[in-house]
C-alpha positions as CSV (number, residue, x, y, z in Angstrom):
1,X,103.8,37.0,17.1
2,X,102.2,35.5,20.2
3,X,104.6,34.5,23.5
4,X,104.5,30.7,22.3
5,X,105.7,31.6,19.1
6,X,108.1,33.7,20.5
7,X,109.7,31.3,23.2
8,X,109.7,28.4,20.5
9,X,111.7,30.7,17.9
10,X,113.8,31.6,20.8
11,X,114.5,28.1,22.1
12,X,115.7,26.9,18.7
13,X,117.7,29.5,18.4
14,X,119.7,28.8,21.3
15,X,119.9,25.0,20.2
16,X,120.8,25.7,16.8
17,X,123.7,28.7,18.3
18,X,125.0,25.6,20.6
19,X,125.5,23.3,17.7
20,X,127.2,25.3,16.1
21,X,130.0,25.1,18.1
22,X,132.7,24.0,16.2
23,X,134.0,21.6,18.9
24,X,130.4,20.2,19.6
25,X,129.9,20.2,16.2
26,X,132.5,18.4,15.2
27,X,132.4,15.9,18.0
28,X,128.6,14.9,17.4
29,X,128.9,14.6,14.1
30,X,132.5,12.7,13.8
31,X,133.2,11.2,16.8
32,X,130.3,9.3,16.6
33,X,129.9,5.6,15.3
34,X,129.3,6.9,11.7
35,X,129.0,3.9,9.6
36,X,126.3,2.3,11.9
37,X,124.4,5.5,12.0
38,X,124.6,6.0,8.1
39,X,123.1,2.9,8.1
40,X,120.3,3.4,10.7
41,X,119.5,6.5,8.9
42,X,119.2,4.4,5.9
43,X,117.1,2.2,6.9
44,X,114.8,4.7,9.0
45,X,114.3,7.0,5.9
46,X,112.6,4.1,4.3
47,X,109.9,3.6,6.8
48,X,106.6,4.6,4.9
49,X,104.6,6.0,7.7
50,X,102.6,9.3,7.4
51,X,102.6,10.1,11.1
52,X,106.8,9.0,11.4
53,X,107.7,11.2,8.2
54,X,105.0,14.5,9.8
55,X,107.4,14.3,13.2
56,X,110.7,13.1,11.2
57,X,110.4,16.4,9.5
58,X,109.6,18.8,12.3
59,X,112.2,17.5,14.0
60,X,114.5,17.9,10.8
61,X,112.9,21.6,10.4
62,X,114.8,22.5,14.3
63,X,118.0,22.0,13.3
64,X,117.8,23.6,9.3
65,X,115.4,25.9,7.4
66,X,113.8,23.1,5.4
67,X,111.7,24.7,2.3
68,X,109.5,22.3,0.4
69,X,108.0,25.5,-1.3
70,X,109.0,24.3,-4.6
71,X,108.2,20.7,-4.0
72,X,106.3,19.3,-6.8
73,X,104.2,17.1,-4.0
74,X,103.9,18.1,-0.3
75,X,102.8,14.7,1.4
76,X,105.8,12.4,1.4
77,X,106.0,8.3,2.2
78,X,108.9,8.3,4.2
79,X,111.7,10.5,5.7
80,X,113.9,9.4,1.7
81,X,110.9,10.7,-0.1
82,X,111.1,14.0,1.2
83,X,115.2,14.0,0.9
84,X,114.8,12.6,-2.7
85,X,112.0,15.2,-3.9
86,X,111.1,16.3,-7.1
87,X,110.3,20.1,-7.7
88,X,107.6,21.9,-9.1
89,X,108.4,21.9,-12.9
90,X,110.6,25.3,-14.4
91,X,112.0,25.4,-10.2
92,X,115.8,25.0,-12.2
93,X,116.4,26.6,-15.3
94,X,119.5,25.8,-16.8
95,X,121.7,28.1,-18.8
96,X,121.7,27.2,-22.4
97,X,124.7,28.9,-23.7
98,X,126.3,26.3,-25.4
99,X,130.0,27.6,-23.8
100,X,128.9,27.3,-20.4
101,X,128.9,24.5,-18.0
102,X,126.2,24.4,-15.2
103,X,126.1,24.0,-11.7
104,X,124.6,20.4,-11.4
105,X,122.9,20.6,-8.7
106,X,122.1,23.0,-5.5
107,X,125.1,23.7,-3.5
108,X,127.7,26.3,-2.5
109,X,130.8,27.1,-3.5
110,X,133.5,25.0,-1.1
111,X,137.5,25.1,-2.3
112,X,137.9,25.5,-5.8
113,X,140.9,26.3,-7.9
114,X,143.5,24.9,-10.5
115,X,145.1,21.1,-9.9
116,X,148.8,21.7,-9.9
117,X,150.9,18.7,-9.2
118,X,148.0,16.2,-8.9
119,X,147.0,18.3,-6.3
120,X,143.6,19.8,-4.9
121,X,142.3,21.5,-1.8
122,X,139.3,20.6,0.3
123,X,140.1,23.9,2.7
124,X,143.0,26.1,3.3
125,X,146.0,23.8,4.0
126,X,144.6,20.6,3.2
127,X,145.6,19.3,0.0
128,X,144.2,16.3,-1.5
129,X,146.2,13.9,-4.3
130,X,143.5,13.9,-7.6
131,X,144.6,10.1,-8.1
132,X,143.9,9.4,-4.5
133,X,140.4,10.9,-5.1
134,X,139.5,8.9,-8.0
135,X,141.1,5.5,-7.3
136,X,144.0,3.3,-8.5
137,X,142.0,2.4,-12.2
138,X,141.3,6.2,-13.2
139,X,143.9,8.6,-14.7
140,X,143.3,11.8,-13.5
141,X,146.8,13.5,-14.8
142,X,143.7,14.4,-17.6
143,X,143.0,17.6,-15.4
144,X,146.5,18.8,-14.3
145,X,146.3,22.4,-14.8
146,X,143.0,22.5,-15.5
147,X,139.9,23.4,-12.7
148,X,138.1,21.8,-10.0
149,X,134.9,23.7,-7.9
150,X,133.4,21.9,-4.8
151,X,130.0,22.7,-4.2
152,X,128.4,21.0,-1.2
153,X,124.7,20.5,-0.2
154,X,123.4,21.0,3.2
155,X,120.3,18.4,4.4
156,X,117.5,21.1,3.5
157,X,118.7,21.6,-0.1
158,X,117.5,19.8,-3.0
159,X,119.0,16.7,-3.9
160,X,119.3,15.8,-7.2
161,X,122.2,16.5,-9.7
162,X,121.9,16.6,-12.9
163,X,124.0,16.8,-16.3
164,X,126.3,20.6,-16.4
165,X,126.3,20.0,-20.2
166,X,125.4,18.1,-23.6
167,X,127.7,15.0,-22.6
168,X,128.5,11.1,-22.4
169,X,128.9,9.2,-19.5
170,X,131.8,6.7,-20.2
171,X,132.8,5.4,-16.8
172,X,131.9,5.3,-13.2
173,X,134.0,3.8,-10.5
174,X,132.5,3.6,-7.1
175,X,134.8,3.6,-3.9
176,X,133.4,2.7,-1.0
177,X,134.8,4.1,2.1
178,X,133.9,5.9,5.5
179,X,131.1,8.9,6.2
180,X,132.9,11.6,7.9
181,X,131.0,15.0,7.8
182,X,132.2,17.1,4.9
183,X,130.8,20.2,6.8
184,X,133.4,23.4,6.6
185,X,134.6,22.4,10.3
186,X,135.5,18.6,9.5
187,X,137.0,19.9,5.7
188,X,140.0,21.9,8.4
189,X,140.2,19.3,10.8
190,X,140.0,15.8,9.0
191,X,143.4,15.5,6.1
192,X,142.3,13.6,2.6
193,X,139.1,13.6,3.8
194,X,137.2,13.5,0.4
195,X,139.8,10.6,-0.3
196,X,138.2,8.8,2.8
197,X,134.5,9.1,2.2
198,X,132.2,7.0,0.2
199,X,132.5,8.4,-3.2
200,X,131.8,7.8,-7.2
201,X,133.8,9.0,-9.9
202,X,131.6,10.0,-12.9
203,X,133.8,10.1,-16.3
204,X,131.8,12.1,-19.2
205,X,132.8,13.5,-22.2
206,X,131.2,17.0,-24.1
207,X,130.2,16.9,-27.6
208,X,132.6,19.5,-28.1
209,X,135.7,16.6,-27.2
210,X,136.4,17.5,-23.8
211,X,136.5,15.6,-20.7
212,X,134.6,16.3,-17.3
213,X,134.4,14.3,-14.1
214,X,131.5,14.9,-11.3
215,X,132.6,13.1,-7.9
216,X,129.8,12.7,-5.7
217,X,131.0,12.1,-2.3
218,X,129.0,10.7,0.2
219,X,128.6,11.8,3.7
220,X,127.9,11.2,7.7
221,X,123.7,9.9,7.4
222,X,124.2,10.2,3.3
223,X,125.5,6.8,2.2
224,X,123.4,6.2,-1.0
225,X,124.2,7.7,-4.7
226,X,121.4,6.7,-7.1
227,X,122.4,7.1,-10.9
228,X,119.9,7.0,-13.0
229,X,121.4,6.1,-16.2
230,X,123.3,2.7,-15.0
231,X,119.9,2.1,-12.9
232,X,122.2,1.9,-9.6
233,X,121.8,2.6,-6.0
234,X,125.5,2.8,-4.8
235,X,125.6,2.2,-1.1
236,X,128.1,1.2,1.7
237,X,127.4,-2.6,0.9
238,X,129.1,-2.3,-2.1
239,X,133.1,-3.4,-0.6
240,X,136.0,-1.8,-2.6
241,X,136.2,-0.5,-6.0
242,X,133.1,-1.0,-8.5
243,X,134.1,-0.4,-12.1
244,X,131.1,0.5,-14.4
245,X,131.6,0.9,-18.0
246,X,128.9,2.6,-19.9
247,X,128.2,4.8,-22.8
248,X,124.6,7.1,-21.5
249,X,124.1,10.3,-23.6
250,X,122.9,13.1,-21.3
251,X,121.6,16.6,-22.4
252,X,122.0,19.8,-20.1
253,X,120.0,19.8,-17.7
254,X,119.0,15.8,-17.7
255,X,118.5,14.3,-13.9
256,X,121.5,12.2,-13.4
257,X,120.7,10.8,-9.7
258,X,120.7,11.9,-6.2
259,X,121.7,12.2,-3.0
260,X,119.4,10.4,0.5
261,X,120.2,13.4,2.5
262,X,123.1,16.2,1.2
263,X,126.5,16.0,0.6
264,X,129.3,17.4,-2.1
265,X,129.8,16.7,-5.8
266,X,133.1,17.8,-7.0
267,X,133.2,18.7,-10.7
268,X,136.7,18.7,-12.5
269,X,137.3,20.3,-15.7
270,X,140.7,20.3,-18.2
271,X,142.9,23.3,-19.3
272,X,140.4,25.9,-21.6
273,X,137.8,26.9,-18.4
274,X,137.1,29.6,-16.2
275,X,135.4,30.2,-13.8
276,X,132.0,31.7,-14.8
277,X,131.4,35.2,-13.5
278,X,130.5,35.5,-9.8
279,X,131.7,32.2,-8.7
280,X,134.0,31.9,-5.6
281,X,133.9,30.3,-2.4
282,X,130.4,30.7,-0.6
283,X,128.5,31.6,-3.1
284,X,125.1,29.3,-3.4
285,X,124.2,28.5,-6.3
286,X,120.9,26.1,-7.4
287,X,121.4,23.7,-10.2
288,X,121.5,24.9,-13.8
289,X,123.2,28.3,-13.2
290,X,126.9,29.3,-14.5
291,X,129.5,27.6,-13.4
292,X,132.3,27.0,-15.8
293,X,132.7,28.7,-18.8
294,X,135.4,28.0,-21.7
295,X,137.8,30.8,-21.5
């Protein structure tokens, strides 16, 4: 490696080492005007210039380590194309034992355990009420004692989520709400916070009976939740509770929608699962390995 190379590895280092400061992390991505931001963001990921999105993503590639090795296309619009990308065909396999449930998208293993008393954790110490989370027209008592796994997405993962199982979408309520970071450092700082954020609650049902719910929770820069089976693109314009009955059949491993940017989807399971083997908090996973199996 040449001296340029050297002192340009070097330099980001340092950068990346100073934002990762909890406090000066927390305070550039929270104390910030976050709504207007998300909303810049939006609208500056949509510019279609080739030059803008060249610089948009070397600048992206200094603060995370951006791979589009398994992109199925390399040259992208706009700053939302590259977010939004498709891979290279066979990039996901998912795991076709009919018992288990799949990851259903990239991610890694936040909080996860059993819901006791309605209640959930987004990090140690802060709980989180399940019928908070999915809004005043949604039972959630359907899941007391049974499992929830967090799994968040950084900005350089991919971006779509797609169905864990052979299921039915029944119902999607969409909550609009604030962007707060749902980094690790925000998740021990910021109470309810998943109850706060931008969210949709994604009501399925297996073949085998059972029923599932995916919460995709939106995020600081990451205001948008495209589902492809209603043909929606949820977004911060949409004020206060959006109720969507439907009845969309989905195999395993079906594209559901995706993310502009990162974020979490929190996947809720009744009493009869376990955890599959190997899961536990940190663990990254991509979409289509084990994640719940029936015990």
């Amino acid at each position: 490696m040449n001296d340029k190379a050297m002192t340009t590895v070097s330099d980001r280092g340092w950068f990346q080492r100073l934002v990762a400061q909890e406090d000066l992390n927390f305070l550039l991505t929270n104390r910030v005007p976050r709504i207007a931001l998300t909303k810049l963001m939006g609208r500056f990921s949509r510019i279609e210039s080739p030059w803008l999105t060249r610089l948009s993503i070397a600048v992206w590639r200094c603060f995370t380590p951006l791979d589009l090795s398994e992109a199925k296309h390399t040259r992208f619009r706009s700053l939302k194309d590259c977010f939004t990308r498709e891979l290279k065909p066979g990039s996901r396999v998912f795991d076709g034992r009919p018992e288990i449930l799949c990851s259903p998208s990239d991610g890694i293993v936040g909080a996860c355990g059993h819901v006791e008393r309605g209640q959930v954790y987004q990090a140690k110490g802060f709980p989180y009420s399940t019928a908070e989370l999915f809004g005043p027209s949604q039972d959630a008592s359907i899941f007391e004692g049974g499992r929830f796994i967090t799994l968040r997405l950084t900005s350089a993962m991919y971006h779509r989520f797609h169905a864990p199982a052979d299921a039915t979408v029944e119902h999607v309520t969409y909550l609009s709400g604030d962007t707060w970071n749902v980094n690790p450092i925000a998740l021990q700082r910021v109470e309810r916070l998943f109850c706060r954020n931008e969210r949709a609650v994604v009501r399925m049902r297996l073949e085998s009976g059972e029923p599932i719910a995916l919460v995709p929770v939106a995020a600081i820069l990451v205001a948008s939740i495209r589902l492809h089976f209603l043909d929606v693109l949820l977004h911060l314009g949409r004020k206060g509770p959006n109720e969507m009955p439907c009845s969309a059949g989905q195999t395993k491993g079906q594209e559901m929608g995706w993310f502009e940017h990162g974020s979490t989807i929190i996947v809720f399971v009744p009493r009869g699962f376990a955890l599959a083997e190997g899961i536990a908090p940190g663990v990254q996973l991509r979409a289509g390995q084990a994640l719940l199996k029936r015990a």
